[in-house]
N, C-alpha and C positions, 0 to 999 in steps of 0.2 A: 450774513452781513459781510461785505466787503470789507478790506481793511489797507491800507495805502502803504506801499512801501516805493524808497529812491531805487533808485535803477542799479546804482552801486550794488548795494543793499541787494536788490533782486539777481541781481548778475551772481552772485559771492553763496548764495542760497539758491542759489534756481532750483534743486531737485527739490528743497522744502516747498519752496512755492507753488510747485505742481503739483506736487503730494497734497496740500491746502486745497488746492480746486478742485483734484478727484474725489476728496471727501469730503467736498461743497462748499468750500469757504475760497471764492474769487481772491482776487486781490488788483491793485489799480495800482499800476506803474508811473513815478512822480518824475520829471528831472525840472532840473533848478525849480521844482516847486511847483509845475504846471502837469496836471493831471495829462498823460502821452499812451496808455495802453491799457490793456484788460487782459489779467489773466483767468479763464477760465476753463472747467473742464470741458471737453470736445461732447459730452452729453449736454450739456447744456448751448454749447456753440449750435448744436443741431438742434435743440429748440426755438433758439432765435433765429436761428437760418428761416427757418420753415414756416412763420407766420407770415399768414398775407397780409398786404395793403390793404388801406382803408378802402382804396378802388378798388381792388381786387372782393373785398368783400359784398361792394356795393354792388357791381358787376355780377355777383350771383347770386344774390337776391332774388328768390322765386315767386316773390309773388307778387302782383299788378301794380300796375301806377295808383289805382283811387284805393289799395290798401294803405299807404301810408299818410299817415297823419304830421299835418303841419303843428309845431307848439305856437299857439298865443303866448298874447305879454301877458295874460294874467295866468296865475299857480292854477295847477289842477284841471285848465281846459285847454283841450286839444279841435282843432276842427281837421276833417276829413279832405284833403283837396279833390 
């Protein structure tokens, strides 16, 4: 879980707060109140790095155009295009 702290606050502490993200606890940088940064650890900056796009996934999609199914408006039935 994230947890908020002022910039003050994070400036005055900063070795805590890295030490916080390297043993998985982020934390979200506030000034006058408005949520301005993320601290987290660079293991995890490299997980968000490295997800693709929704296009990017679409884009490698291996299988045919009449494999996928369009959804109806109604629950539980799909028709084939």
């Amino acid at each position: 879980m994230m947890k908020e702290i002022q910039l003050r606050d994070a400036k005055a502490t900063f070795s805590a707060v890295v030490d916080q993200a390297v043993s998985g606890t982020p934390s979200i940088i506030t000034r006058h109140g408005r949520k301005e940064a993320v601290v987290l650890s660079y293991e995890d900056y490299e997980k968000l790095a490295h997800v693709p796009s929704f296009g990017q996934l679409l884009a490698a999609y291996p299988g045919d155009e009449d494999t996928i199914t369009e959804r109806s408006d109604k629950p539980g039935r799909d028709v084939a295009l």
